[in-house]
N, C-alpha and C positions, 0 to 999 in steps of 0.2 A: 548272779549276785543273790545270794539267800539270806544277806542280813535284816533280821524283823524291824521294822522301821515303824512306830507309832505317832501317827498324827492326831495331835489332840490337845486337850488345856487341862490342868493341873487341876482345877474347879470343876474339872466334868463329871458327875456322877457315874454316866455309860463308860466315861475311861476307866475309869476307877476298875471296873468289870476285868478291862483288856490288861491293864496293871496287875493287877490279882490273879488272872490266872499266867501271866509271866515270872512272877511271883511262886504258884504252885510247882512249875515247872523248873522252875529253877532256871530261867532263862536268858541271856543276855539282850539286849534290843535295842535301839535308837532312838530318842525322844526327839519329836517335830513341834513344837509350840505352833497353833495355830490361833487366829482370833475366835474371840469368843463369837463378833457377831459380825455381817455381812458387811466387805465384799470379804474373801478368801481368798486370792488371786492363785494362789500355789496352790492350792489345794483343790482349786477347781479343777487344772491341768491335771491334775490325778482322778479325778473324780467325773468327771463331765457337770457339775455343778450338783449332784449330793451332798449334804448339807449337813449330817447329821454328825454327832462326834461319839466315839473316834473312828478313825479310816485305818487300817493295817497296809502297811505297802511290805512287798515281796521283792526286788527286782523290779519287772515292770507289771507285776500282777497286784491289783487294789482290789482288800475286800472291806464289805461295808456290812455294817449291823454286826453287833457283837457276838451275836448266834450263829452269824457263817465264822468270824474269828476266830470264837472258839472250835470247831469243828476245824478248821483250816489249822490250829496251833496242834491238835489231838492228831491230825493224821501226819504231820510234820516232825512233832517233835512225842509219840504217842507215852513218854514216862516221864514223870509219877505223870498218871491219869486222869483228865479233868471228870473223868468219870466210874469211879470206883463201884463195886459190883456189881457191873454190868447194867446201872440205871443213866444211860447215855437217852434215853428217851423221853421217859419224866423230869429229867436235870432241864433238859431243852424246853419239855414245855413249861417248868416252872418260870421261863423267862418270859414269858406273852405273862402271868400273873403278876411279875414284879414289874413288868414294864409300862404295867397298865394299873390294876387296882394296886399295888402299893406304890410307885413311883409317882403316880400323878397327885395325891394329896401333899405331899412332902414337898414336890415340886410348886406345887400354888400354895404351902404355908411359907416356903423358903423366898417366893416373890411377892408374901403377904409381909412377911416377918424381919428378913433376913438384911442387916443395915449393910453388910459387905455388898451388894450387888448390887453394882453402877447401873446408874439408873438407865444409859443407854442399854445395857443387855434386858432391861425389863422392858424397854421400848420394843426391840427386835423381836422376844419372844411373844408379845401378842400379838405378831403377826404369823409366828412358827407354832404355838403351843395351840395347838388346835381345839384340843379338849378343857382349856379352860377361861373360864367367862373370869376376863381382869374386872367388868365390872362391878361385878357382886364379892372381888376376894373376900374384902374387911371384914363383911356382914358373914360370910360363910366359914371363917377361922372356925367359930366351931364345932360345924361339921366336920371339915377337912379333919379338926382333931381325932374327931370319931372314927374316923375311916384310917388313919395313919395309925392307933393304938389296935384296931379291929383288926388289922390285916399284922402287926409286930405279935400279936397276942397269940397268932397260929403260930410263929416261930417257937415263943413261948412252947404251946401245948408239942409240938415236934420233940423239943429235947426236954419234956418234964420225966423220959425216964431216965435222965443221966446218960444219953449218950451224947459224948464232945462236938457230933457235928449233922447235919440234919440227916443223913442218910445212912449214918452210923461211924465206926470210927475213924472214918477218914473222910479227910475235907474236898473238895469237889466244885464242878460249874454248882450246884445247887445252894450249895454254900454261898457261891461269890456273887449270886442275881438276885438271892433272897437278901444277902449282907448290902448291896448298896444302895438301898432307899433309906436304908438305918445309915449309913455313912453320910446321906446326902443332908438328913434330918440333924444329926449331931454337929454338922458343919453348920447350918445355917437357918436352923429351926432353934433358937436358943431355948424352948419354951421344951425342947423335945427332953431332956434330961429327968425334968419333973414328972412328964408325959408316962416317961417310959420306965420308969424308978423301980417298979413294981419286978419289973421282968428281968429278977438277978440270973437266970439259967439263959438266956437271950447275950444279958450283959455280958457273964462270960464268954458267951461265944464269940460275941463279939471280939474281945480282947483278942482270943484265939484266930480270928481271922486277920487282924492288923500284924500279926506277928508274924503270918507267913508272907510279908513284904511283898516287895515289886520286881525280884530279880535282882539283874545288873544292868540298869541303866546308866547310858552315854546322850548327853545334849549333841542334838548337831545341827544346823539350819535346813532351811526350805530348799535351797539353792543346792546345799549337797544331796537332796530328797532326792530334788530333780535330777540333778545330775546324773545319779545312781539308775531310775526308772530311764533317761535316756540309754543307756552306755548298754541294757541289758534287754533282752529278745522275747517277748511273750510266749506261751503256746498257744501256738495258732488253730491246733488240728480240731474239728468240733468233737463235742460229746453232745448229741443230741439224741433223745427221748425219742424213736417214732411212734410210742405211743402215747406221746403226753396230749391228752387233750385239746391244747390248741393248735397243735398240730403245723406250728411253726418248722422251716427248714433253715439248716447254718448257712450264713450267710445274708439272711436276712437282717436287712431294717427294721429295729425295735424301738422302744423306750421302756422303758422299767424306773418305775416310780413308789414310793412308799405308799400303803394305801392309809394311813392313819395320821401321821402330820409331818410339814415339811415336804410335800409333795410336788419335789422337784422331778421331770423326768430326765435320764440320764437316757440318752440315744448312741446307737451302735449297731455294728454289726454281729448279730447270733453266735455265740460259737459253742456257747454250755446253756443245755436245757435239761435239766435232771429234774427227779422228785423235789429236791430240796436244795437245790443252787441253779440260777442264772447271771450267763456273765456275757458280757458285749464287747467288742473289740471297738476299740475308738485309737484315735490321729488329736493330737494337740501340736502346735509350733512347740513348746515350748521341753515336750517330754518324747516326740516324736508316738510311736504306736505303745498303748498303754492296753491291759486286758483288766475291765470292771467288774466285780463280781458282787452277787446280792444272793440271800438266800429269798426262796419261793415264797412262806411263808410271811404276810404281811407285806408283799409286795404285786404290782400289777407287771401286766406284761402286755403292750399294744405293737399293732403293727404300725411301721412310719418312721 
């Protein structure tokens, strides 16, 4: 079963990412509505209790964090490119930038600001959003403004020579990690509008990225998610690194945890140890044998 199955909520900024590059690709895929906040119960059974949104399911193969996503959608389905001229390297790392200095101000002015968000998902996230002190939001709005216009204003400076997309004429993962904090801001920063007025060559861009849509998306439930990750056979065989450092063998007993927030670990058995992906074989009732995948970066890896 190769149908792209996306688990996630319509409000998720990080989905937004997984959308957009289904969207570039011209892709068709399955929408999974998951809850915003804790428990997940279907979603855990895919996951081993991973937390973060969105999850890509494959068959019975789960990847998590939008940086193995995309790498996972690039060798899958590799045209049009989430990586044009050959900048597959800086696109990637421009995502530890967006997902840190620009995502985290946006994110604490949207739970300082934002009247759409039920006050239970403000409860959950202070215990999830690691990097930021709910106590002091109010008084720090504007800071946070400071740091959400300083970090849109390098977009700015990127295309002030008239080129349509950051890395030249054609749009890209660099486009869509840089594009969702400004997505996330215009959803539920109302104040971001005025903020951002200044930055017409940003704005266009902006337009320019809403326009190459989300694909062809089809709704379907948890239960057919599940279904599907039962019915279908993982690959079992390992790829493991014998020179990677920790020096781990397949087979083993692990946990793999985010190291930045949300620092659930997810346990398994070894079966992928690469530069830049780790994945663990796991047993649920409910999905039978699932294979979990994470990329390395931003992630821990223990024995147990």
């Amino acid at each position: 079963m190769t149908e792209l199955i996306l688990h996630h909520f319509d409000w998720s900024p990080f989905a937004e990412k997984a959308r957009l590059a289904f969207g570039l690709k011209r892709l068709a895929w399955h929408s999974v509505q998951i809850p915003m906040i804790l428990p997940k119960p279907d979603l855990t059974a895919l996951t081993g209790g991973y937390r973060k949104t969105p999850v890509l399911q494959i068959g019975a193969e789960i990847y998590c964090d939008t940086r193995l996503i995309a790498r996972e959608l690039e060798r899958r389905h590799p045209l049009p490119t989430l990586f044009p001229g050959g900048n597959r390297g800086v696109s990637l790392a421009l995502s530890h930038w967006s997902d840190t200095a620009f995502f985290e101000p946006g994110a604490a002015l949207s739970m300082a600001l934002a009247r759409e968000v039920p006050q239970a998902v403000i409860e959950d996230r202070k215990s999830f959003f690691a990097f930021m002190d709910f106590g002091r939001l109010e008084q720090d709005i504007p800071h946070l403004y400071t740091q959400l216009r300083a970090n849109a204003a390098l977009l700015e400076q990127q295309l002030a020579d008239g080129r349509p997309y950051l890395l030249g004429a054609e749009p890209g993962w660099a486009d869509i990690t840089a594009y969702f904090p400004l997505w996330m801001a215009r959803t539920f920063v109302p104040s971001s509008q005025q903020l951002l007025a200044a930055n017409q060559r940003t704005v266009a861009w902006e337009e320019r990225m809403r326009s190459i849509g989300h694909g062809r998306r089809t709704d379907i439930d948890a239960q057919t998610a599940l279904d599907i990750a039962r019915g279908a056979s993982p690959d079992r065989s390992h790829r493991i690194d014998l020179t990677d450092p920790l020096q781990l063998k397949g087979g083993e007993r692990v946990t793999v945890s985010p190291t930045d927030y949300g620092k659930v670990p997810v346990a398994g058995e070894l079966v992928v140890l690469q530069t830049d992906e780790v994945a663990v074989l796991r047993r649920d009732p409910r999905v039978g044998e699932v294979i979990t995948h994470f990329p390395r970066i931003g992630y821990r890896i223990e024995r147990g």
